[in-house]
KELOPA-991095 format. One line per 8 residues: number of its first residue (from 1); for each residue x, y, z of C-alpha. Coordinates in Angstrom, 2 decimals, padded with zeros to 5 digits. Example, Ala and Ser with C-alpha at 12.3 -4.5 7.8 and 13.67 -1.06 7.14 Angstrom:
BEGIN
1> 012.30,-004.50,007.80 ~ 013.67,-001.06,007.14 $
//
This chain:
BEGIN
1> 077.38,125.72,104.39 ~ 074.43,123.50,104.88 ~ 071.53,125.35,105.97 ~ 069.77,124.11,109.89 ~ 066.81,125.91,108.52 ~ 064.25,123.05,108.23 ~ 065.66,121.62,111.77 ~ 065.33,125.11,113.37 $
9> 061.61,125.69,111.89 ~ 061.10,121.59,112.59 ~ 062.28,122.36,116.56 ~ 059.43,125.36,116.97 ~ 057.08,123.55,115.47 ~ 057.27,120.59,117.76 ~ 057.65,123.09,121.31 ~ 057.40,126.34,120.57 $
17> 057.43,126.77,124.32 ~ 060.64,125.57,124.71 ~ 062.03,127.29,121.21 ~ 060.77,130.75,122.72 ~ 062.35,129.87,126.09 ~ 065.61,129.20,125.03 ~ 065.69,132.13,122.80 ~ 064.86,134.59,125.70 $
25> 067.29,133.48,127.08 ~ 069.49,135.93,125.27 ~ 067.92,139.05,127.36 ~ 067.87,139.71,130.81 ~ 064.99,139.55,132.90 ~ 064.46,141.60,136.17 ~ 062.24,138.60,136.87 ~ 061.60,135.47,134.74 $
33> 058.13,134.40,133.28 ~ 055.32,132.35,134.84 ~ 054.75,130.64,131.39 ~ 056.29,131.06,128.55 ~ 052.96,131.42,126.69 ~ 049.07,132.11,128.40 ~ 046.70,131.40,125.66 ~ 044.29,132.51,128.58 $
41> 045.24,136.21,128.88 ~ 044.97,138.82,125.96 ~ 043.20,138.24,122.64 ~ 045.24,134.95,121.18 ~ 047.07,134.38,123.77 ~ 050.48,136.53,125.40 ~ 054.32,135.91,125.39 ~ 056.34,135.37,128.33 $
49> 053.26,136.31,130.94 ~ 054.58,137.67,134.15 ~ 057.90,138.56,133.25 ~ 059.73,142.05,133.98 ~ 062.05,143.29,132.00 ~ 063.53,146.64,130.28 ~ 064.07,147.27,126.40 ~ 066.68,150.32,127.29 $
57> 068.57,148.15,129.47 ~ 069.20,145.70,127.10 ~ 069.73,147.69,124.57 ~ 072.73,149.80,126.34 ~ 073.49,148.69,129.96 ~ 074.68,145.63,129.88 ~ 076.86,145.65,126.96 ~ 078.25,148.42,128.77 $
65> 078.62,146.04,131.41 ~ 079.71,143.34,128.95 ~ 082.58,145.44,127.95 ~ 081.28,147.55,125.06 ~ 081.41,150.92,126.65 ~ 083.98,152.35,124.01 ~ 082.36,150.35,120.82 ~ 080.26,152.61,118.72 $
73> 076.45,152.10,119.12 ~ 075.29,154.69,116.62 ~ 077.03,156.08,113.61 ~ 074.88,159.09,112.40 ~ 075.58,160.12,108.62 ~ 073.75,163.32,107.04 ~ 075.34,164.13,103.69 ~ 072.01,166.40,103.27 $
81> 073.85,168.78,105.80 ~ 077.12,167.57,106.01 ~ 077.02,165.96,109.46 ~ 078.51,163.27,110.97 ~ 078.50,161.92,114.53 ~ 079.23,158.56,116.49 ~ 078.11,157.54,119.41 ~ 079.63,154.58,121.81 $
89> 077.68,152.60,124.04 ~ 079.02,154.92,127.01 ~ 078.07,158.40,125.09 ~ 074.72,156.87,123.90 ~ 073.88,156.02,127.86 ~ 074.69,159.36,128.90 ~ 072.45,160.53,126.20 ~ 069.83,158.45,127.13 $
97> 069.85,158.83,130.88 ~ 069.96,162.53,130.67 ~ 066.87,162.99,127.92 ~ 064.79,159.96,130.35 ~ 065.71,162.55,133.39 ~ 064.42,165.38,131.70 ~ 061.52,163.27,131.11 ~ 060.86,162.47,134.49 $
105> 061.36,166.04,135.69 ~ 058.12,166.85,133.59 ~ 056.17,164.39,135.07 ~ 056.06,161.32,132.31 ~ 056.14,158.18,134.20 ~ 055.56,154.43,133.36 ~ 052.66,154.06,131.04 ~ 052.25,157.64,129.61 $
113> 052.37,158.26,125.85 ~ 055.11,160.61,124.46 ~ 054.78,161.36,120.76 ~ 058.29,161.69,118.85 ~ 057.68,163.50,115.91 ~ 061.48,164.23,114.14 ~ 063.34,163.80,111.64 ~ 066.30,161.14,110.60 $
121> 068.42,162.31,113.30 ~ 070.25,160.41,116.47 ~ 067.29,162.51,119.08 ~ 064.69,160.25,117.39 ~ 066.16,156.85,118.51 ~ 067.48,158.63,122.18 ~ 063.89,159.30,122.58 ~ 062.44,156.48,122.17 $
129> 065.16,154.87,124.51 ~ 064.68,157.71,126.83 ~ 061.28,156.78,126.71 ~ 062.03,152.49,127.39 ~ 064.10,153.43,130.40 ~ 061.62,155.02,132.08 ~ 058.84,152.74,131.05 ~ 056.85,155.61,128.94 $
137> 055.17,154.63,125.51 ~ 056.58,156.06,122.47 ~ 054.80,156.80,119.30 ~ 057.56,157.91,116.73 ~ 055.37,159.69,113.80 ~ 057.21,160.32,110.47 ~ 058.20,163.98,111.18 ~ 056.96,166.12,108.67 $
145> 053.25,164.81,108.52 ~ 050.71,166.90,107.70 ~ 049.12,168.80,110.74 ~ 045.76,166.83,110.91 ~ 047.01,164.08,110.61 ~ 049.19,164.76,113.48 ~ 046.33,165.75,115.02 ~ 044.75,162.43,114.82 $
153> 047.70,160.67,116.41 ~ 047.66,162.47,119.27 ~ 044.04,162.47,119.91 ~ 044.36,158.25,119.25 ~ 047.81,158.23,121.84 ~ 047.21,161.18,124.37 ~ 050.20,161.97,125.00 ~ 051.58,163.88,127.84 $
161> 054.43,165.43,125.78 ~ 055.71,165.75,122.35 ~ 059.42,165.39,121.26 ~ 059.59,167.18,117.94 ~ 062.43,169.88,116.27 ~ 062.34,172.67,114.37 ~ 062.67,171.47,111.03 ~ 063.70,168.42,109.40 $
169> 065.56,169.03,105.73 ~ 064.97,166.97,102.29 ~ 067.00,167.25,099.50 ~ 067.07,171.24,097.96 ~ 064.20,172.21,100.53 ~ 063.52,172.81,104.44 ~ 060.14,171.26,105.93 ~ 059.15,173.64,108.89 $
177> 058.39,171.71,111.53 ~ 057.05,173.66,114.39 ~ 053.72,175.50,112.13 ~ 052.85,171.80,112.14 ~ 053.16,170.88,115.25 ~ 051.35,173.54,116.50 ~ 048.69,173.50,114.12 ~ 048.24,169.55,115.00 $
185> 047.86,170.78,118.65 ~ 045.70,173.71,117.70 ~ 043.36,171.29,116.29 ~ 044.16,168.00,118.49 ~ 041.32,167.56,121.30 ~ 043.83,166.16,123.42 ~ 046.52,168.06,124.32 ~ 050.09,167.54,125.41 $
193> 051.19,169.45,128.93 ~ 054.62,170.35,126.98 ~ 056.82,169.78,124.33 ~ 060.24,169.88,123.84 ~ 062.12,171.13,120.91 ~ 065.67,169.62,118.79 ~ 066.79,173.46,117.52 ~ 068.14,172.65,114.33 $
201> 070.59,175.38,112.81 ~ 069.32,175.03,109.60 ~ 066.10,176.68,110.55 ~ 065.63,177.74,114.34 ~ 062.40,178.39,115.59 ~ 060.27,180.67,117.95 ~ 058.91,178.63,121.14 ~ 055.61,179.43,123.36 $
209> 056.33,180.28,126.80 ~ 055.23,177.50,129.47 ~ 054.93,174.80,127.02 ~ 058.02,174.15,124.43 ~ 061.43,173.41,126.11 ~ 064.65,174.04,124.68 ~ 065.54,170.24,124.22 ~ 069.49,170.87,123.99 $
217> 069.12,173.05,127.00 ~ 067.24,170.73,128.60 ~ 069.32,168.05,127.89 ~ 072.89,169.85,128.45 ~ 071.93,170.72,131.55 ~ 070.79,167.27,132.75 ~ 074.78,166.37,131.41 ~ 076.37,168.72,133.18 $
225> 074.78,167.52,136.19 ~ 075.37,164.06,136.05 ~ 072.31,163.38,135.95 ~ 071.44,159.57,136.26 ~ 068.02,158.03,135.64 ~ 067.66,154.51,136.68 ~ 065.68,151.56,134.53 ~ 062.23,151.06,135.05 $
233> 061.63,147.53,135.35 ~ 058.00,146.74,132.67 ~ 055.96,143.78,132.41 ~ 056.91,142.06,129.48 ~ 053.60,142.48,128.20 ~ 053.02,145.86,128.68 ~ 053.50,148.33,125.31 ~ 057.24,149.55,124.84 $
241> 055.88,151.80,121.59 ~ 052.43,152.37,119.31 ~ 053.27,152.92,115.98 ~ 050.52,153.76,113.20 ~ 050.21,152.50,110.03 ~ 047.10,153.21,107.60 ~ 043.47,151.69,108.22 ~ 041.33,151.21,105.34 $
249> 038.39,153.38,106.92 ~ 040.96,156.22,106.99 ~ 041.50,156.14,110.48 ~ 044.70,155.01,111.55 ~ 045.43,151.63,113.38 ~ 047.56,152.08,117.21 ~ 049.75,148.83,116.18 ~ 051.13,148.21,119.87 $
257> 054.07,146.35,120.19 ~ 055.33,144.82,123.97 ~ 058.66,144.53,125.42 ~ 059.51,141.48,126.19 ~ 058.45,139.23,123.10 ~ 059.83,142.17,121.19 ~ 063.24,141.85,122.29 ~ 063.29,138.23,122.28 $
265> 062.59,138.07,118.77 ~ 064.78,140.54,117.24 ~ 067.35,139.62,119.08 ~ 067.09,135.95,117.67 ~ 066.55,137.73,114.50 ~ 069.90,139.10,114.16 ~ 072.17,136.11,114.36 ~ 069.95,133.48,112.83 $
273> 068.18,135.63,109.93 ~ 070.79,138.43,108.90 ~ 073.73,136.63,109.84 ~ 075.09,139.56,112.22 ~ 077.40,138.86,114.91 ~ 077.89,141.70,117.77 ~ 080.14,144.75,116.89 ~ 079.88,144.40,113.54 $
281> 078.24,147.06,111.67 ~ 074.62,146.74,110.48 ~ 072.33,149.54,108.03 ~ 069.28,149.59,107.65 ~ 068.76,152.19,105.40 ~ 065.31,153.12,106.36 ~ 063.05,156.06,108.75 ~ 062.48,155.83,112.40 $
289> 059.00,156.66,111.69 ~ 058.45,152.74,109.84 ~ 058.70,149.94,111.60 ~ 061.56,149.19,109.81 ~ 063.65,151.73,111.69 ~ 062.25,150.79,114.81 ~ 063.27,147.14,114.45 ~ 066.22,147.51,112.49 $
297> 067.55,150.98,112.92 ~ 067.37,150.87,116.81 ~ 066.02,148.36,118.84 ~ 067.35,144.71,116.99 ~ 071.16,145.92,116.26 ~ 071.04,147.75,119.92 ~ 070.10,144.77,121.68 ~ 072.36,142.73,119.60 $
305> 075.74,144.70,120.73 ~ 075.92,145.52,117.11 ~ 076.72,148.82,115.86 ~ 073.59,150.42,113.43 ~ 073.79,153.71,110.84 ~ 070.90,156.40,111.39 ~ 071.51,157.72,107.69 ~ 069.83,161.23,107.00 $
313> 069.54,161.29,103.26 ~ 068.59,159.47,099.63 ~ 069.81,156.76,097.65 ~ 070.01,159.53,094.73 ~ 070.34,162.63,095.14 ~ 072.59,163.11,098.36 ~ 074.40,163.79,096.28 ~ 074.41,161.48,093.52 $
321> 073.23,157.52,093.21 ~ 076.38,156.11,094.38 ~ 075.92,157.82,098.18 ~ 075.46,154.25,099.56 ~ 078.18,152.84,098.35 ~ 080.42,155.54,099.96 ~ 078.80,154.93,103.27 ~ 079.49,150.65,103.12 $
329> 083.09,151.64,102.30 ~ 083.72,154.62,104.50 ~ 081.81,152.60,107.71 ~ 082.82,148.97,106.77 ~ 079.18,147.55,106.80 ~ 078.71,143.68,106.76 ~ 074.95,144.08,105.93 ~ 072.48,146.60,104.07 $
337> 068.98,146.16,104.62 ~ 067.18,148.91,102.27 ~ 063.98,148.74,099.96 ~ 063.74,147.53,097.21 ~ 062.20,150.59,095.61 ~ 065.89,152.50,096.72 ~ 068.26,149.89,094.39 ~ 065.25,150.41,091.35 $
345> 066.09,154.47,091.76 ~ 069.83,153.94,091.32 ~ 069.35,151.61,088.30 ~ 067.54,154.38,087.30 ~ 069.95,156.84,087.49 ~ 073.26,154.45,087.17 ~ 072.14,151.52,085.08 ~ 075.75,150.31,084.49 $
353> 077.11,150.58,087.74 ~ 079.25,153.53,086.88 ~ 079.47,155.45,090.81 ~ 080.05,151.68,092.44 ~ 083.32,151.33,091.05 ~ 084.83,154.29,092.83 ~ 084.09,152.22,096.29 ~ 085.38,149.51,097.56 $
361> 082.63,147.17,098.93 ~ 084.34,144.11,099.93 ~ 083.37,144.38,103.54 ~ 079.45,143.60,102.03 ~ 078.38,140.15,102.81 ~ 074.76,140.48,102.15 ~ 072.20,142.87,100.86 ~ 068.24,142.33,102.03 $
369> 065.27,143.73,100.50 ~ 061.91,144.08,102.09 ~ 058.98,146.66,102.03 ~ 057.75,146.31,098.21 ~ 057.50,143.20,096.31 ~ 061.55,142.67,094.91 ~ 061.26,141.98,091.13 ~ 063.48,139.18,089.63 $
377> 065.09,142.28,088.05 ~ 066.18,144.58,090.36 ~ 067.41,141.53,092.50 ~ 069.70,140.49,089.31 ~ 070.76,144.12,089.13 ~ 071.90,143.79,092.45 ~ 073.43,140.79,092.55 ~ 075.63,141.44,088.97 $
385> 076.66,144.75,090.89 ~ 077.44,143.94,094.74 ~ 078.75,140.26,093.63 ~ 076.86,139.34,096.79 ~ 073.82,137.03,097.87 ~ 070.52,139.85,097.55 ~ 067.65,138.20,099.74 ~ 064.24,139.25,099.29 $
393> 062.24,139.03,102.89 ~ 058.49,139.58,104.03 ~ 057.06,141.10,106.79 ~ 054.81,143.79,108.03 ~ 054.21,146.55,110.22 ~ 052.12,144.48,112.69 ~ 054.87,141.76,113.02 ~ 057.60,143.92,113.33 $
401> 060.20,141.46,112.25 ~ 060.07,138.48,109.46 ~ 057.63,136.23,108.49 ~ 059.12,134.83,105.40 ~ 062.63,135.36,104.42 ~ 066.31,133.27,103.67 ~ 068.11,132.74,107.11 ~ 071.59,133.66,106.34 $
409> 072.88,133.04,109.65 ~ 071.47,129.64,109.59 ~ 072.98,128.84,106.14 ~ 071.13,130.37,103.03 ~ 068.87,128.29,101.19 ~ 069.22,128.49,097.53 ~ 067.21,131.84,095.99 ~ 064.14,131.28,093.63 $
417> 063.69,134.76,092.00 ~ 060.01,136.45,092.54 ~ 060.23,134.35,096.48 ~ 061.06,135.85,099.60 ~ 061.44,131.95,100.62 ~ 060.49,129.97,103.42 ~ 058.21,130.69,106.81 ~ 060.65,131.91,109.85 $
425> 059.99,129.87,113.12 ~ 057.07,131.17,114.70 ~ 054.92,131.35,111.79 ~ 053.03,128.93,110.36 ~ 051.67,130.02,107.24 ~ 048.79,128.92,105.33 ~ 046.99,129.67,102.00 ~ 043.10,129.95,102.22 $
433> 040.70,130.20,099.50 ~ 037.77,133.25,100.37 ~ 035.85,130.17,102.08 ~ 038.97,129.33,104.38 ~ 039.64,126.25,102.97 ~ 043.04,125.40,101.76 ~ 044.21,125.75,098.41 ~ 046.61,123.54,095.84 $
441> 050.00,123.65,095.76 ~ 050.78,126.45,093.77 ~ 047.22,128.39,093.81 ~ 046.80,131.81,094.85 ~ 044.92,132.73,098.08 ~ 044.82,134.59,100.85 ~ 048.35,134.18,103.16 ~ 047.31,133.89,106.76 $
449> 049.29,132.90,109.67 ~ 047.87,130.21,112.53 ~ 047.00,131.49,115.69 ~ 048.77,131.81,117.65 ~ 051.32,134.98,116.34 ~ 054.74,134.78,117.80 ~ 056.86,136.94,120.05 ~ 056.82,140.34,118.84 $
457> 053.63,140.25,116.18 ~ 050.82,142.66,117.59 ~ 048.70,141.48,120.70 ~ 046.50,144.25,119.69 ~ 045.29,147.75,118.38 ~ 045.94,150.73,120.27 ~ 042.56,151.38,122.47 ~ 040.51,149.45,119.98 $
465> 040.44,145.80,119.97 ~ 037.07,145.03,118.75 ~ 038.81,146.71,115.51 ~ 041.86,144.68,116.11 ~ 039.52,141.22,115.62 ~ 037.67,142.42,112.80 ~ 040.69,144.07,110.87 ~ 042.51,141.05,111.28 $
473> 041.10,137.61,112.81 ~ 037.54,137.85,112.26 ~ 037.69,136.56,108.15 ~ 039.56,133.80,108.82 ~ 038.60,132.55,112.20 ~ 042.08,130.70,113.91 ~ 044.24,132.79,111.62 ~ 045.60,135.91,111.28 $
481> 045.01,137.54,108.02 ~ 047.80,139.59,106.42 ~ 045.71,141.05,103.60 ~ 048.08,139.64,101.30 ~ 047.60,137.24,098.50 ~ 050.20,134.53,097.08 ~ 051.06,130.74,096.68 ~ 053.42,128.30,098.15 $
489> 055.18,126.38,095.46 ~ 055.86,122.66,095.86 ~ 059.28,123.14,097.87 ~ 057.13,125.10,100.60 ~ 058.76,128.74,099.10 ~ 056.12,131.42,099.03 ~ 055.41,134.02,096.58 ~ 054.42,137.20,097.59 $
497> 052.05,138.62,094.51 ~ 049.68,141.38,095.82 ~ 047.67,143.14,098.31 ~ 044.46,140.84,098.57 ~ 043.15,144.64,096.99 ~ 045.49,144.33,093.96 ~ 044.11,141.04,092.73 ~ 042.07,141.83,089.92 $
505> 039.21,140.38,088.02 ~ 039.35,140.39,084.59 ~ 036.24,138.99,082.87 ~ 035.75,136.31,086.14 ~ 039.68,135.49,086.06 ~ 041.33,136.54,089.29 ~ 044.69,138.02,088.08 ~ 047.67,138.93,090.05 $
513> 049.04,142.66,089.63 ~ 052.37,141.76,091.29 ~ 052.79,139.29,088.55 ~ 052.64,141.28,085.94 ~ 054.89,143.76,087.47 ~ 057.71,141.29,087.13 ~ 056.93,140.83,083.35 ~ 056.76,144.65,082.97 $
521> 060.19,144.99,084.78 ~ 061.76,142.71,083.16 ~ 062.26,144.95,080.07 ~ 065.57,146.24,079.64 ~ 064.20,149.97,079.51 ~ 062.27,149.64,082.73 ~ 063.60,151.30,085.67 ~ 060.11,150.78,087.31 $
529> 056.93,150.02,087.27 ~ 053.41,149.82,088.86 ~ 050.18,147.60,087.28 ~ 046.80,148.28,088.88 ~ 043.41,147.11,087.92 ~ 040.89,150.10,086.68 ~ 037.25,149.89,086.16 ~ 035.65,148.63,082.78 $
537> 032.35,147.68,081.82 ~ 032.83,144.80,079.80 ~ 035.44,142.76,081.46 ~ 035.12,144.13,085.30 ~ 038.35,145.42,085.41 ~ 041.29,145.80,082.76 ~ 045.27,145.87,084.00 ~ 046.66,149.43,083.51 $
545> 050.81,149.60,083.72 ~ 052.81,152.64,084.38 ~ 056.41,152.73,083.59 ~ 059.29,154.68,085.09 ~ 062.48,154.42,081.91 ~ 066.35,154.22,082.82 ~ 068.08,157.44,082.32 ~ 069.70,157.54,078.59 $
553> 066.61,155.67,077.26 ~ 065.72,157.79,073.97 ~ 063.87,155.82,071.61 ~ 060.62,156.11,070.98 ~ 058.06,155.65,073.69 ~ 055.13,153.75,071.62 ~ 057.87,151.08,070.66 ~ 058.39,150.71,073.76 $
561> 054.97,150.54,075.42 ~ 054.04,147.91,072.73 ~ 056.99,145.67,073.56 ~ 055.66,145.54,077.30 ~ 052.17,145.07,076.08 ~ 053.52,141.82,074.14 ~ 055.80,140.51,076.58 ~ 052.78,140.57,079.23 $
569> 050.45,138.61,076.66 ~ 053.40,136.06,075.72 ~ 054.41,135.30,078.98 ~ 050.67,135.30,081.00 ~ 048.33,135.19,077.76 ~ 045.50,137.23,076.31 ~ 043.77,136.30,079.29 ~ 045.92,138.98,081.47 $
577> 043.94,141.75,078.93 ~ 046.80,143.71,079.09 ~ 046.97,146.61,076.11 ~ 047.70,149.81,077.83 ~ 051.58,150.49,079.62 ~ 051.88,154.52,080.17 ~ 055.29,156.15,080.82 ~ 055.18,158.34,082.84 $
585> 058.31,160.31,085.03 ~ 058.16,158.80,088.21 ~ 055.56,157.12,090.84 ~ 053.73,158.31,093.83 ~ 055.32,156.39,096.35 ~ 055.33,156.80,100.27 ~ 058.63,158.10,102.32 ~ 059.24,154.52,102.97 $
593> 058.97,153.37,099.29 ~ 055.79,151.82,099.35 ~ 053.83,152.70,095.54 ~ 050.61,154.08,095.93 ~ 049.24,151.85,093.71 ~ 045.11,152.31,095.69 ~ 045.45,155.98,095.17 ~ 046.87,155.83,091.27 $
601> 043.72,153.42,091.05 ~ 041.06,155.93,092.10 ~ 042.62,158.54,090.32 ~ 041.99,156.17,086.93 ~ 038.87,155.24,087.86 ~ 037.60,159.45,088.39 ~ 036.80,157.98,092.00 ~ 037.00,160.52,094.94 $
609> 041.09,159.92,096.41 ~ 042.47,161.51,099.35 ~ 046.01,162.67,099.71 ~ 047.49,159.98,101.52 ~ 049.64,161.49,104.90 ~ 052.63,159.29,104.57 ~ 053.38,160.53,099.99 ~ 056.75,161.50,099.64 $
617> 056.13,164.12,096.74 ~ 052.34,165.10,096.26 ~ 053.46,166.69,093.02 ~ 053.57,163.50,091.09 ~ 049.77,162.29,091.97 ~ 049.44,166.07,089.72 ~ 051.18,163.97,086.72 ~ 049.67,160.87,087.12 $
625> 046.95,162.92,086.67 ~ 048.17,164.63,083.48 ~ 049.51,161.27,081.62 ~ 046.07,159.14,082.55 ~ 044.42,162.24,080.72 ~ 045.96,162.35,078.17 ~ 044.90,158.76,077.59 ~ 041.17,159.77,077.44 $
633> 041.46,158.74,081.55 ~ 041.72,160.67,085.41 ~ 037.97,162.61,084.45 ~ 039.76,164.28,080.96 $
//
């Protein structure tokens, strides 16, 4: 098929106006815009000013009234506890309408903040839709956090209530959830009037008289009594969710995201980007608590009339590295959207492919990749294994949906390995040297985005937009910056290389860690790997390389180490400096799969390091700590 990409992108560019129009289209308005786009109102301008609309509505009413009552909406899978559940459109409005009446019965009305702090279950997206209907702002954090920093959340939102369970369960261990929550409270200025409580039979817990509610109590009841909770009709600028994500003074950033551009974009997204069509069956095999589960888990496939997975377990582990391959087969999913940090763990663990071969995945049209830079490798992997198109995209928390990536559903564009591909109408992104200028074909620099952001990107922090300008448009004045560094090659593909932080300098060259990471991975041993600059007094900084093995490597480790070391000086030059590539057992890495390549960096460079809130395993920061001192680094 020939791809409409560059007529699509070519038909924004020339009227975005009219682009956005047309696609909003595909959502129903309780009343229709004033202007499509105000670059009067808000900080850079707002989408679809003076609109109403509702996110829940479109999300579940009217494909009810479409005729999807009896099509599954939510297919809940928990081989950590054996659990499986679906949910049609019909069951999930009942849901819905009976958690946003409970709600309403303690007093949360439009505008008020409810925290949703639980784990991968199908409560987590009823409460945020709960939360839509009734025009309340959710802020989903990842359940399990640590209590202060809990704590900080809800002094940032205020919320009026907290959703939250008892416990949430990882692989061989409970995580108690209630000590936390009421610890965060304990030490939270602001504090909730109630919360309400998912009893979990793994691990019930005790609740405090006059402020936790039994939620399946609370919730049964509301069934049983037919209770019915009508849509709030929003402005289509006003917040449908704040979700945090990590500010570099510590203090986390309240990324708001609105209702109305939201939905318009992600509901364009679906057709035109992951090739979905509705009632087909969609995974994104991520957390509610990332933006990735909010876009893709619930509110993109919802609003699409497609039917989404909420999968409560690992890509190892749950029990063994070939779990998602049962659930394609045994659900018949068209499309898996997962990190690329998941497919690297079952390389890891099945290089060969063994546990694939018991499935039958022909109802797989296309695996996509996003969250951490997709090495030529693992895509390779991928693609020898699935025997369909892999397709690396780019985006962020902020956005909420893609800024670079291979529209599928407007015919693929050929892959270049290392690229997530081409700008996705809306964007138009640029390159800028540290002075703003634009760079050469092919340079690195900093990616930005023109001003204005489309439909769904941030219109601004949480309660702090003087912080919103500086973190973000101040450097760069007319652009947005993304804090990521790259190049566009000559066919307008961009590449991805590092955080704007993980570009080193090595003797006064400016050196990309990212692209050594694909050199690293590219040997045959590698399962993984992470390169990060560390302090030295000679050059400035030298590149340091950890690397995670494939099960049933056994030969010696210094053989291997110096075979990295020269394929990174063959294929970059002694320039790159590059003489030290520790194994080590696995990487500190985030619940979403994000390496935490800034932390393994202090830790080298015997700086002072915080444990970072969202690590899925502190444990392995301990032997980091071990195998950088027993290199003479990590304060030995």
């Amino acid at each position: 098929m020939t791809s409409s990409y560059h007529a699509i992108y070519n038909e924004w560019k020339s009227d975005p106006g009219k682009f956005w129009a047309d696609a909003a289209g595909e959502i129903s308005w309780d009343k229709s815009w004033d202007k499509v786009f105000d670059e009067t109102r808000n900080v850079y301008g707002e989408w679809f000013s003076g609109a109403l609309c509702n996110t829940c509505y479109n999300s579940i009413d009217r494909h009810i009234e479409n005729g999807r009552q009896d099509q599954p909406a939510i297919i809940y899978d928990s081989p950590i506890t054996g659990t499986k559940r679906t949910y049609t459109y019909g069951q999930l409005l009942v849901e819905v309408e009976a958690l946003a009446s409970v709600l309403t019965q303690q007093g949360i009305t439009k505008g008020d903040r409810v925290i949703i702090y639980l784990p991968m279950v199908p409560e987590a997206a009823i409460s945020m839709l709960a939360c839509a209907r009734i025009g309340a702002i959710h802020s989903v954090v990842f359940g399990g956090f640590a209590a202060a920093e809990l704590a900080t959340r809800i002094n940032d939102a205020s919320p009026k209530l907290i959703i939250s369970a008892s416990c949430g369960i990882e692989p061989g261990r409970i995580v108690e959830y209630k000590p936390l929550l009421d610890e965060a409270i304990d030490l939270a200025k602001s504090k909730p009037s109630a919360t309400i409580i998912l009893q979990r039979e793994q691990s019930p817990c005790g609740l405090i008289d006059g402020r936790d509610f039994d939620y399946g109590q609370l919730v049964g009841e509301a069934i049983s009594s037919g209770a019915k909770q009508p849509c709030v009709p929003v402005k289509a600028t006003d917040p449908l969710y704040i979700l945090y994500t990590s500010g570099t003074t510590g203090e986390p950033k309240g990324v708001v995201r609105d209702n109305g551009g939201h939905m318009v974009a992600l509901k364009w997204s679906m057709p035109a980007i992951y090739g979905i069509k509705p009632g087909e069956v969609w995974w994104a095999a991520s957390d509610v608590g990332w933006v990735v589960g909010h876009s893709y888990i619930v509110y993109a496939p919802l609003l699409h009339g497609a039917t989404t997975i909420l999968f409560e377990g690992k890509p190892v582990g749950t029990p063994d590295a070939g779990t998602f391959w049962r659930i394609i087969e045994e659900y018949d999913v068209a499309a898996l959207f997962t990190a690329p940090t998941a497919f690297r763990a079952i390389k890891k663990e099945d290089p060969k492919g063994e546990l694939l071969k018991k499935y039958d995945l022909s109802c797989l049209r296309t695996l996509f990749l996003a969250g951490e830079r997709a090495d030529p490798d693992t895509i390779q992997w991928a693609e020898e294994q699935l025997k369909v198109p892999v397709i690396d995209h780019w985006w962020q928390t902020e956005t909420g949906w893609t800024i670079a990536g291979n529209p599928v559903g407007l015919g693929q564009l050929p892959v270049k390995y290392g690229s997530p591909t081409v700008a996705m109408p809306g964007y138009d992104v640029q390159i800028l040297n540290d002075e703003g200028n634009q760079v050469a074909t092919g340079e690195l620099g900093n990616i930005v985005v023109k001003l204005p952001l489309p439909p769904s990107c941030l219109p601004t922090l949480w309660n702090a937009e003087q912080r919103f300008r500086d973190a973000y448009l101040t450097e760069f004045p007319g652009y947005y910056q993304t804090s990521d560094a790259g190049y566009v090659d000559e066919d307008g593909y961009l590449y991805i290389m590092a955080r704007t932080d993980d570009i080193i300098n090595v003797a006064g060259h400016r050196l990309s860690t990212g692209a050594m990471e694909e050199i690293v991975a590219s040997h045959p041993d590698v399962a993984e790997c992470a390169v990060i600059g560390v302090n030295d007094k000679l050059k400035g900084q030298m590149p340091l390389g950890f690397l995670v093995l494939n099960a049933g490597v056994n030969r010696e480790l210094t053989e291997i180490e110096q075979e990295v070391i020269r394929l990174v000086r063959q294929k970059i030059g002694p320039v790159a400096a590059f003489k030290q590539a520790i194994p080590v057992k696995r990487l500190p890495k985030t619940r979403s799969g994000k390496i935490l390549r800034a932390t393994m960096q202090k830790i080298a460079d015997c700086e002072d390091w915080k444990m970072p809130a969202t690590i899925d395993d502190p444990v392995i920061l301990d032997e980091i700590t071990e195998d950088l001192q027993s290199r003479g680094m990590a304060g030995s």
